[in-house]
C-alpha positions as CSV (number, residue, x, y, z in Angstrom):
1,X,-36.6,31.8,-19.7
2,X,-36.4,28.6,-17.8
3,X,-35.6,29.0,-13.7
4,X,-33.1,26.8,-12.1
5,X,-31.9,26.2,-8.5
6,X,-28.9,25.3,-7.5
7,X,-27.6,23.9,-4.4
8,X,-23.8,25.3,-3.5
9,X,-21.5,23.9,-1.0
10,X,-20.4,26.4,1.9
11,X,-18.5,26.0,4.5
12,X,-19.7,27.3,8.3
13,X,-18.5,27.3,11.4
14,X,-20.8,26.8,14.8
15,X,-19.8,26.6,18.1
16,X,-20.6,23.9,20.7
17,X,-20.2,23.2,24.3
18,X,-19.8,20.1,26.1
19,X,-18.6,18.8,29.3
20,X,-15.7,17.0,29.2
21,X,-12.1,15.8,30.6
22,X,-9.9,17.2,28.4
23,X,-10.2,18.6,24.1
24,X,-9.8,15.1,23.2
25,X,-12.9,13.8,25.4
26,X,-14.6,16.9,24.1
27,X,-14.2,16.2,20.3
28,X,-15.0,12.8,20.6
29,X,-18.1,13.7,22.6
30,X,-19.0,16.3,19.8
31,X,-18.4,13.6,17.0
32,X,-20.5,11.5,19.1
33,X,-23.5,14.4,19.2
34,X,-23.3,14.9,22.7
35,X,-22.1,18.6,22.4
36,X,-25.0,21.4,22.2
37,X,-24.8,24.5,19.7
38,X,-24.5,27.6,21.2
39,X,-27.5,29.9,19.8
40,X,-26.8,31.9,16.9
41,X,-23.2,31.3,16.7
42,X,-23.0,29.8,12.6
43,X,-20.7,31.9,10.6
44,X,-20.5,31.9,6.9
45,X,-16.4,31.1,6.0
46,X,-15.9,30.5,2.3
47,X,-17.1,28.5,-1.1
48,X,-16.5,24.9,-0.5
49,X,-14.7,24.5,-3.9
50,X,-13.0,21.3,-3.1
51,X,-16.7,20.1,-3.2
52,X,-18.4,19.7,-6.5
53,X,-20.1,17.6,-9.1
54,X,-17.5,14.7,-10.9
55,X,-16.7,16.2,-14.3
56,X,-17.1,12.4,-15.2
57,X,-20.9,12.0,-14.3
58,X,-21.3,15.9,-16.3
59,X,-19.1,16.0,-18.8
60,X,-20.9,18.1,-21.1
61,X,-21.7,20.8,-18.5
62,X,-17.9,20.8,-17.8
63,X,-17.5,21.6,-21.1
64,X,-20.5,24.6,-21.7
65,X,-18.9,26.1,-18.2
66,X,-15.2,26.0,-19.2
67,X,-16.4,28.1,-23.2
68,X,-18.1,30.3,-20.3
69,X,-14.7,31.1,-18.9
70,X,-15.3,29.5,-15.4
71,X,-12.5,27.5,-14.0
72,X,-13.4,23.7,-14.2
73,X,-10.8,20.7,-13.9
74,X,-10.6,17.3,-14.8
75,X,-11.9,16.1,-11.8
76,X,-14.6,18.3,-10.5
77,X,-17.3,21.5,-11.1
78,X,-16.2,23.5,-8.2
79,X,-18.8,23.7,-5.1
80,X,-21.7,22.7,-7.0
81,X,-23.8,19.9,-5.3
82,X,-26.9,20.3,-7.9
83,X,-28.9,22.0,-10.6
84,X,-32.2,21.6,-11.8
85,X,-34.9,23.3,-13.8
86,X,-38.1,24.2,-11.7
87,X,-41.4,25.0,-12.9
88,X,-42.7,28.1,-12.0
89,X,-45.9,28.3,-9.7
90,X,-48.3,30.0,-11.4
91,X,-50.2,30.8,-7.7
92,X,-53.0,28.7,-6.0
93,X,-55.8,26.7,-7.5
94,X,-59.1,28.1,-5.8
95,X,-61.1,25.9,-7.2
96,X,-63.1,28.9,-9.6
């Protein structure tokens, strides 16, 4: 059986601090890439499922996932960003 990866949008939330005048200063300065990430702060929120591959560019894997029942639009494959087929190590050559 072939092995696949796929690469799913997410959405997280980190927080940051920054000096700065007021919010606006500070969002700007964040934007910017001034702010710092405060240490293990990233929280897991949802599926990104406004995210997704164009139906257009995958038309026939729209179609495979929609006879599988999952829910598919005309526009997009919800939260998918890839998928792929990867061979499967079979371990380290030593040389033998």
């Amino acid at each position: 059986m072939p092995r696949y990866e796929i690469e799913q949008y997410e959405l997280h939330v980190m927080t940051f601090r920054i000096d700065a005048n007021d919010p606006a200063d500070a969002i700007v300065r964040l934007l910017d890439g001034e702010a710092e990430p405060v240490d293990n702060t990233q929280e897991y929120v949802e599926i990104a499922e406004e995210c997704g591959l164009l139906v257009d560019d995958y038309p026939e894997l729209a179609s495979e996932l929609r006879e599988l029942g999952v829910p598919v639009d005309d526009r997009l494959i919800p939260s998918i960003r890839s998928v792929s087929e990867v061979t499967q190590a079979t371990g380290p050559d030593w040389g033998n």
